[in-house]
PALO-725010 format. One record per residue: x, y, z of N, C-alpha, C in turn. Coordinates in steps of 0.05 Angstrom, whole numbers, padded with zeros to 5 digits, always signed. Layout:
N
XYZXYZXYZ ...
//
This chain:
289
+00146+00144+00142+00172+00136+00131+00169+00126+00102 +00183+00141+00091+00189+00128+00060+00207+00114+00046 +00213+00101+00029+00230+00085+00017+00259+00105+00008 +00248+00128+00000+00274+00147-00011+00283+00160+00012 +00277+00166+00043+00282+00177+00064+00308+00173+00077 +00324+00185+00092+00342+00192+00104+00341+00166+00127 +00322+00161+00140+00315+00146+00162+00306+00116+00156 +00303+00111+00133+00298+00088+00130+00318+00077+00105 +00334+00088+00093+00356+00077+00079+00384+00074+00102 +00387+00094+00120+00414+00089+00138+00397+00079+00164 +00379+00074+00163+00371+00060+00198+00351+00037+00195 +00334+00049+00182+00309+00026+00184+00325-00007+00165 +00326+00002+00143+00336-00024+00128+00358-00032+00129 +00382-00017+00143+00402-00036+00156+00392-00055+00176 +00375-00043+00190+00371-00061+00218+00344-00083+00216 +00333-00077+00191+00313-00099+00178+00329-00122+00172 +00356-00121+00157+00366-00132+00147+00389-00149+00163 +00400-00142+00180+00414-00155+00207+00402-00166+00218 +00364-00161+00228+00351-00176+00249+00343-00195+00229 +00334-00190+00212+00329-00221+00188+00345-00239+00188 +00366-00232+00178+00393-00254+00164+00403-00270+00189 +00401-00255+00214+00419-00271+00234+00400-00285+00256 +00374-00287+00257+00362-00304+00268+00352-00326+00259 +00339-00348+00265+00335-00375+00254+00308-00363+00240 +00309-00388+00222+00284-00388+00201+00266-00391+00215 +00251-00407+00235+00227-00404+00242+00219-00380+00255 +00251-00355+00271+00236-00330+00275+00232-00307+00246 +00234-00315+00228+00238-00299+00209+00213-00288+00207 +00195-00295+00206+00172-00280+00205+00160-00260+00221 +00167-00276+00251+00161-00258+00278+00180-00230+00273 +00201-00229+00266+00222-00204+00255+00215-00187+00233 +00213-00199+00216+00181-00186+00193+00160-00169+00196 +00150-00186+00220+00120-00177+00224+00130-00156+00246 +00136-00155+00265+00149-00134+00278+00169-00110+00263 +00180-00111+00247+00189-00091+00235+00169-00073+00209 +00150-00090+00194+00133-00087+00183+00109-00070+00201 +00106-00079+00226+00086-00055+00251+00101-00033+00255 +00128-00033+00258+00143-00011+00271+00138+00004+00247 +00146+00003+00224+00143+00018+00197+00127+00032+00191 +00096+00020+00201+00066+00031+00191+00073+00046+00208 +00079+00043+00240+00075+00057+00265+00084+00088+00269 +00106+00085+00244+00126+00111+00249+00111+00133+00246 +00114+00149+00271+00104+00169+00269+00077+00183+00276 +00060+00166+00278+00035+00149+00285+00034+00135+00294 +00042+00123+00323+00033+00103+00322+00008+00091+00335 -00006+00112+00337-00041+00106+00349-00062+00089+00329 -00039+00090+00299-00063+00081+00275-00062+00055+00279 -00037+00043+00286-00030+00016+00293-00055+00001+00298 -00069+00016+00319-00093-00002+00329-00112-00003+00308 -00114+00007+00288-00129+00011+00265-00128-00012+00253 -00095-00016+00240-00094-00038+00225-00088-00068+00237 -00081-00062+00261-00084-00098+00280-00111-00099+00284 -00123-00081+00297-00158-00087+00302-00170-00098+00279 -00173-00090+00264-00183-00092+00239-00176-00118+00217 -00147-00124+00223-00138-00151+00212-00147-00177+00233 -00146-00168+00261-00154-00192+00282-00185-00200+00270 -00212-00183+00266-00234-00190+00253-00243-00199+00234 -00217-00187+00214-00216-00208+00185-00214-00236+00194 -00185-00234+00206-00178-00261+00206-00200-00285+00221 -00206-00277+00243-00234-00297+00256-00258-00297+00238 -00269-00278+00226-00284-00274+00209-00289-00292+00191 -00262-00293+00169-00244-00315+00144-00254-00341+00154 -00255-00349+00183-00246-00377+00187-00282-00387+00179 -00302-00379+00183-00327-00380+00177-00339-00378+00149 -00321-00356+00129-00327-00358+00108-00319-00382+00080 -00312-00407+00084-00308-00425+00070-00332-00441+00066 -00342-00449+00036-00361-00462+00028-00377-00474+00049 -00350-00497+00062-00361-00524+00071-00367-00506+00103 -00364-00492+00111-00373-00484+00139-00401-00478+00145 -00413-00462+00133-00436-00451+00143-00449-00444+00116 -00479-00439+00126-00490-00446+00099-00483-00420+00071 -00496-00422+00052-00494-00388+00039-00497-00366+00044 -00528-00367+00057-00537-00344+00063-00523-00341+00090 -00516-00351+00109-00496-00336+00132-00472-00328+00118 -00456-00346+00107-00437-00336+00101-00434-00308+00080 -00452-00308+00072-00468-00287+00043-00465-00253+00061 -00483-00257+00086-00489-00247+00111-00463-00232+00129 -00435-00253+00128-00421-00247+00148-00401-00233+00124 -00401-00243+00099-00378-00220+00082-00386-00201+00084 -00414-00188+00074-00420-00169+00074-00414-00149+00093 -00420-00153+00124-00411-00152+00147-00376-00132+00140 -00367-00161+00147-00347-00151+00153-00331-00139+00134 -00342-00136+00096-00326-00120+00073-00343-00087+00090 -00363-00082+00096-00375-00063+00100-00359-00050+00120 -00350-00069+00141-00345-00046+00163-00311-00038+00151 -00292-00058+00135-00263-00043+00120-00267-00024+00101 -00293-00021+00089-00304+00001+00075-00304+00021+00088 -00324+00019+00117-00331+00048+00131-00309+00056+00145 -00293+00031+00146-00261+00053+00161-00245+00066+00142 -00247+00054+00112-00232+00073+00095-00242+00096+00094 -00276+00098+00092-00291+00122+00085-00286+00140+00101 -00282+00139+00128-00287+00159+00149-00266+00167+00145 -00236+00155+00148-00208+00168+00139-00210+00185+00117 -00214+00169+00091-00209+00189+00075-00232+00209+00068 -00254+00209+00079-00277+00224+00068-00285+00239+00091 -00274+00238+00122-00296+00251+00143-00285+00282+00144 -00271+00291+00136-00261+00317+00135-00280+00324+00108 -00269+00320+00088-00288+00335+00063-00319+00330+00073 -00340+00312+00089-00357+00320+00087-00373+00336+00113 -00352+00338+00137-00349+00356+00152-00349+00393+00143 -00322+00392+00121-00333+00414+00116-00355+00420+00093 -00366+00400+00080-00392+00409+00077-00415+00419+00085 -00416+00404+00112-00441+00409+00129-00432+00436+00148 -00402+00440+00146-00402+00471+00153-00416+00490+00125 -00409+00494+00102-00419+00502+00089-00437+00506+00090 -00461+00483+00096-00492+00487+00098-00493+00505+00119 -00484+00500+00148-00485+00522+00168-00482+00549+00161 -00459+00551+00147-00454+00583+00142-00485+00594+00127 -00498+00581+00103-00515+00589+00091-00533+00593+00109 -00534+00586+00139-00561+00586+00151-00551+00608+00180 -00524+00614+00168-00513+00629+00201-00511+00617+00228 -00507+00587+00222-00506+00571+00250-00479+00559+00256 -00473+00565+00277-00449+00550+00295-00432+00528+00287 -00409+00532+00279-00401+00510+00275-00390+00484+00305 -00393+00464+00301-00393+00443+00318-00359+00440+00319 -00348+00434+00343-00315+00423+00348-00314+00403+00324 -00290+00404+00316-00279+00384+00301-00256+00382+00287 -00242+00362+00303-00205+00352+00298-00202+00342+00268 -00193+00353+00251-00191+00343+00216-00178+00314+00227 -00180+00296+00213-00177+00269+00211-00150+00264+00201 -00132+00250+00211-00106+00250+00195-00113+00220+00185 -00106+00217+00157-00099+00193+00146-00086+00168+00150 -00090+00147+00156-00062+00134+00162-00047+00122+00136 -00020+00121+00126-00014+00101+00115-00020+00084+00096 -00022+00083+00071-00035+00054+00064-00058+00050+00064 -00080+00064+00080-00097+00050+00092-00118+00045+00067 -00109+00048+00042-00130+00048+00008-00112+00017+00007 -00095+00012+00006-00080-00012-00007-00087-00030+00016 -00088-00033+00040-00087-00052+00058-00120-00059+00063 -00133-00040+00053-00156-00052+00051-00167-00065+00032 -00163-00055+00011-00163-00077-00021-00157-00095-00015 -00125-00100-00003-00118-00129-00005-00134-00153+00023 -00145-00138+00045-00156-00150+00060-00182-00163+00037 -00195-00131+00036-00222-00154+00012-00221-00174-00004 -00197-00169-00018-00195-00186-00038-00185-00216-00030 -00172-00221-00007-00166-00245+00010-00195-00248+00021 -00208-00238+00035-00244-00242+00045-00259-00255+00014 -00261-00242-00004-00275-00258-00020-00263-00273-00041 -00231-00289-00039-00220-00308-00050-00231-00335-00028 -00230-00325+00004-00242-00342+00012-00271-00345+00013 -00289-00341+00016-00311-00340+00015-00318-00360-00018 -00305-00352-00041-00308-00362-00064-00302-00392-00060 -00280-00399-00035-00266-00422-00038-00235-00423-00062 -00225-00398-00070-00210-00400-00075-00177-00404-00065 -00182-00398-00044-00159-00402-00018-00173-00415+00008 -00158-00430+00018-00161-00435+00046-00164-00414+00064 -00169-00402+00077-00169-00385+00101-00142-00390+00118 -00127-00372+00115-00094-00369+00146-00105-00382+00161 -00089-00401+00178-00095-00417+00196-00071-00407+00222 -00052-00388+00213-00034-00372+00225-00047-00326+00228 -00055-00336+00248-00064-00296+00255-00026-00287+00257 +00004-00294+00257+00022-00293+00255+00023-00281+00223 +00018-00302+00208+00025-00305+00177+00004-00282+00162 -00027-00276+00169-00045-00262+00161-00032-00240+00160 -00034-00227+00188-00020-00205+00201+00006-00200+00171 +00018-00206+00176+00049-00206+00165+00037-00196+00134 +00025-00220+00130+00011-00212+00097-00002-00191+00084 -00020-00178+00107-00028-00150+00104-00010-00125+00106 +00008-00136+00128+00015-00107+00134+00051-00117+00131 +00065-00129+00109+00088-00124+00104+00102-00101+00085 +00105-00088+00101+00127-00065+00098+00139-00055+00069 +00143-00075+00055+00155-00065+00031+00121-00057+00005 +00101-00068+00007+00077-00070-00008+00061-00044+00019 +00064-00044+00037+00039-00037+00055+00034-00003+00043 +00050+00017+00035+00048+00043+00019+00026+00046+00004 +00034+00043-00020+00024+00043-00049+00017+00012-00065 +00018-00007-00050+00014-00017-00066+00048-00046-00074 +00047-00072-00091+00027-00080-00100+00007-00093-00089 -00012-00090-00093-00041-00110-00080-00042-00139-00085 -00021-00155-00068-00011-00172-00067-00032-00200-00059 -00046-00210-00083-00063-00232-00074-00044-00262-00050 -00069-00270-00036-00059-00283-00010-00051-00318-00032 -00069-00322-00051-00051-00351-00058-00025-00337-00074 -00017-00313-00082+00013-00307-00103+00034-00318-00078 +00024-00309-00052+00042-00312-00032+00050-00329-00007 +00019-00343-00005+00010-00356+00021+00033-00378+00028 +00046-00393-00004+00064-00405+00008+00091-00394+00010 +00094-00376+00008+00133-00358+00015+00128-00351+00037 +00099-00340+00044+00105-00326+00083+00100-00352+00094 +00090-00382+00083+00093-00406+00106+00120-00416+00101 +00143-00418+00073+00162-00432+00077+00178-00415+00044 +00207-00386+00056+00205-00385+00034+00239-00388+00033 +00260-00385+00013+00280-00384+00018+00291-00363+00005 +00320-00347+00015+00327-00328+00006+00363-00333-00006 +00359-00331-00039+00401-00338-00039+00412-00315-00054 +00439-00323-00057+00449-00297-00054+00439-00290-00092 +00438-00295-00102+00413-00291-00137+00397-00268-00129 +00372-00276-00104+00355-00271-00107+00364-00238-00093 +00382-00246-00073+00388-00219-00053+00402-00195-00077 +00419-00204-00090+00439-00185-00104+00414-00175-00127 +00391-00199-00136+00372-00178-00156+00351-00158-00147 +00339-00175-00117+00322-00149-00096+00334-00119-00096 +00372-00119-00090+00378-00098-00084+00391-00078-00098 +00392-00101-00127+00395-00077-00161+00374-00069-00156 +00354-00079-00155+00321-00065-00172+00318-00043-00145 +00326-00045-00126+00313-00025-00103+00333-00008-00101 +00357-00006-00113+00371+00020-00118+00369+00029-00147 +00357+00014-00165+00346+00026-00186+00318+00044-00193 +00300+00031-00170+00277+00053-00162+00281+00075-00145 +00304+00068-00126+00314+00092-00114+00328+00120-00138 +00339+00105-00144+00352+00133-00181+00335+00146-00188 +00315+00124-00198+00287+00138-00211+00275+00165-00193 +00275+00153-00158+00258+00176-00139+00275+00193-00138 +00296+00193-00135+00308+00208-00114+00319+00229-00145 +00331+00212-00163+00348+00231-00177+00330+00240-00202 +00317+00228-00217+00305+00237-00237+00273+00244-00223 +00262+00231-00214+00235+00245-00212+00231+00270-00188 +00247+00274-00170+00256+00295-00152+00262+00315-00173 +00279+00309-00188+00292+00336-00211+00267+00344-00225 +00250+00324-00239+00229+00342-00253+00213+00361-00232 +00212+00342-00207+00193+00363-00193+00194+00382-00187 +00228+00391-00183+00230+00421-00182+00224+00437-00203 +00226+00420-00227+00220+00441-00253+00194+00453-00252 +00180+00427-00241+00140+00428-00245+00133+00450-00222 +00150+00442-00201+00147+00463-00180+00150+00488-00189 +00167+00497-00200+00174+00534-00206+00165+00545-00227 +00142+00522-00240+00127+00544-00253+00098+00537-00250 +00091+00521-00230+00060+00515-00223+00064+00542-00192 +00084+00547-00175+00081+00570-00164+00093+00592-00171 +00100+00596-00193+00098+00621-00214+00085+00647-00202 +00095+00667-00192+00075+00686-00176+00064+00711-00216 +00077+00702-00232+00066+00712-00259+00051+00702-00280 +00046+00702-00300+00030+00689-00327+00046+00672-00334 +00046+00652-00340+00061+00635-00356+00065+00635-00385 +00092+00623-00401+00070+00629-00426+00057+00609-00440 +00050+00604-00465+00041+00572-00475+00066+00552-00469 +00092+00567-00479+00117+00548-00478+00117+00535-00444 +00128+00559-00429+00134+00555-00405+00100+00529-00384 +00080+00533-00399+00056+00516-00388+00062+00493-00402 +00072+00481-00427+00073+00452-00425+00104+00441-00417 +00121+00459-00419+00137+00446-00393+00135+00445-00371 +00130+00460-00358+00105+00448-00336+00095+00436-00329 +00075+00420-00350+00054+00401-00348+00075+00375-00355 +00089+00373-00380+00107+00352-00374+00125+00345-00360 +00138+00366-00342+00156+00352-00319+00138+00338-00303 +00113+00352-00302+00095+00338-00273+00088+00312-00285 +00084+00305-00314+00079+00279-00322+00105+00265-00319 +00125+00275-00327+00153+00264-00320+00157+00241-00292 +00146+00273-00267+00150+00271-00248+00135+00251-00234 +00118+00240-00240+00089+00225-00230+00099+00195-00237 +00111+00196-00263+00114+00168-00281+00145+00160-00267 +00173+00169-00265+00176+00161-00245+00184+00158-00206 +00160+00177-00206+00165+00168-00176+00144+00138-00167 +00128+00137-00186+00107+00113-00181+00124+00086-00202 +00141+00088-00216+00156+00064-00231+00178+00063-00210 +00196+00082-00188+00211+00083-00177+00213+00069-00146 +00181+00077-00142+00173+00057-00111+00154+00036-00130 +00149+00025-00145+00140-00001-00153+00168-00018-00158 +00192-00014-00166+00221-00016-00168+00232-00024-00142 +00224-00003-00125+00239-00015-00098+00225-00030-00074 +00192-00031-00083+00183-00050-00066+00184-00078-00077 +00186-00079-00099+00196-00108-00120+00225-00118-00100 +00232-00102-00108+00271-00107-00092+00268-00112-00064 +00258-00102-00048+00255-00099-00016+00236-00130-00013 +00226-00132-00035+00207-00170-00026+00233-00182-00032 +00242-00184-00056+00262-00197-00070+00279-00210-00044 +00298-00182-00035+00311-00190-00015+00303-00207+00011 +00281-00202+00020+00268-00221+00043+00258-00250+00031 +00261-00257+00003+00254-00273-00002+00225-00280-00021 +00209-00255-00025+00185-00251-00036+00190-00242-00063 +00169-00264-00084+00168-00255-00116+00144-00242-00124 +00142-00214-00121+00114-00193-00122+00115-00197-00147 +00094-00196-00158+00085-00195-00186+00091-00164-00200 +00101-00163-00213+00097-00139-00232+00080-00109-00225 +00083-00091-00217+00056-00071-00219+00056-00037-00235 +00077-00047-00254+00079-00015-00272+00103-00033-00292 +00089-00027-00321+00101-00038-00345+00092-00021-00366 +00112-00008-00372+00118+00015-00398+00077+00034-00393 +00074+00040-00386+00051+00052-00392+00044+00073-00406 +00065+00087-00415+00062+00112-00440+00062+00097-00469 +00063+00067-00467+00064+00056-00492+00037+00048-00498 +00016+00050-00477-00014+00045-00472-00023+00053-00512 -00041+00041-00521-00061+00040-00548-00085+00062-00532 -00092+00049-00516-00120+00066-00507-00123+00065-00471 -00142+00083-00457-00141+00096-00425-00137+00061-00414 -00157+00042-00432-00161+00018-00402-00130+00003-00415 -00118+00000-00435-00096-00004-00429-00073+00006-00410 -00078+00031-00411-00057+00063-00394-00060+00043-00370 -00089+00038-00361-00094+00035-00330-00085+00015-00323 -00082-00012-00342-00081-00033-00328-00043-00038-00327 -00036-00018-00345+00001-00015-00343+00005+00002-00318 -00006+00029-00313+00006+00034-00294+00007+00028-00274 -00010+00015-00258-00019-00002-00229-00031-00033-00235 -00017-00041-00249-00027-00069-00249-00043-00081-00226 -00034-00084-00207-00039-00107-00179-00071-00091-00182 -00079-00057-00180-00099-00057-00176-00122-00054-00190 -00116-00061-00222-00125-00060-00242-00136-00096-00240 -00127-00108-00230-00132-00138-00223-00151-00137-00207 -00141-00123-00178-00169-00125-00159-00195-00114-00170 
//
């Protein structure tokens, strides 16, 4: 499910937005966090166990890594641990197909059998939700944050719905206190839901339009010519700049409205001097991590 989709502008976020507003504040989160699972879930929802398994070990994990708990070298011992094994779950997702078919390759060179094997589907997020797990693992560990003392509030923090996509990589002190106590008025609601129909414009109407341009002449069944190849190449730059300013726009708006102030994560970036400026404008949050 996407932000510009048919299914989640007339179904999903009406009914995000009814089960929020009309239950008491202390369930607000439990409504959150349950609609934020259903979200990742769509469509998939076997990965689910991916990202609750995997947050339940952080979170027990966290509670051991603070200065005053245990000595360095355990604690030195148990980050490692457990950054290694959110590493090897990203790896296997996004890498066990490409090096599957490598080691077919080698086979072919040797004329041997290839072995069964189901290509790996991706889940979700699963590059952004693990940044932001690490980066919460070694804020604590540093002693820069306390460790969640709520597996409710953790949960929620990793995997809320409007950041859980693309991104932003939302550090745990920018937020730790809005998911324990945050408030939402009507300011904050009416600016969430300019900015999230203003990134919707960007997706839907202008960066959809370049793509068809980029589209009909990158499958061109002829030569192109010099002219027709840098229009081309600039709709697709067009097209890239805003569909990624367009969902950084509406996941800004979609916190807004629940009450969350995401930091910034795409600011003018064609105005970049040089590449490490380019980088740190276009994805801010993960130019930070």
């Amino acid at each position: 499910m996407v932000f510009s989709s048919i299914t989640f502008i007339y179904f999903f976020f009406p009914l995000a937005l009814i089960l929020y507003f009309i239950v008491p504040s202390r369930l607000k989160n439990y409504i959150l966090l349950f609609l934020s699972l259903l979200f990742f879930a769509w469509g998939a929802p076997r990965f689910l166990f991916v990202l609750v398994g995997s947050c339940l070990l952080d979170f027990f994990v966290s509670q051991k890594l603070p200065p005053e708990v245990l000595s360095e070298k355990k604690r030195k011992l148990l980050l490692f641990i457990i950054i290694s094994i959110n590493l090897g779950l990203l790896g296997f997702f996004k890498y066990a197909n490409f090096a599957v078919n490598q080691i077919f390759r080698i086979y072919d060179l040797f004329n041997l059998p290839h072995f069964e094997w189901k290509n790996v589907i991706l889940p979700i997020g699963i590059s952004f939700f693990t940044f932001q797990k690490i980066s919460y693992l070694v804020d604590v560990y540093r002693g820069n944050v306390k460790p969640s003392r709520s597996l409710i509030e953790y949960l929620l923090y990793i995997s809320l719905f409007p950041q859980l996509i693309a991104g932003p990589i939302v550090r745990y002190h920018d937020v730790a206190e809005q998911i324990h106590k945050r408030k939402t008025d009507t300011y904050l609601f009416l600016d969430g839901l300019w900015r999230f129909s203003l990134g919707l414009l960007k997706k839907v109407v202008v960066a959809n339009s370049f793509a068809r341009v980029a589209d009909s002449f990158f499958d061109a069944s002829y030569e192109l010519t010099c002219l027709e190849a840098w229009v081309g190449a600039l709709a697709y730059t067009f097209q890239l700049y805003f569909d990624f300013s367009g969902y950084s726009d509406m996941a800004i708006g979609i916190g807004r409205i629940f009450g969350f102030r995401f930091l910034e994560n795409f600011r003018f970036p064609y105005i970049s001097r040089s590449i490490t400026e380019f980088w740190r404008r276009w994805h801010i949050s993960l130019g930070r991590f």
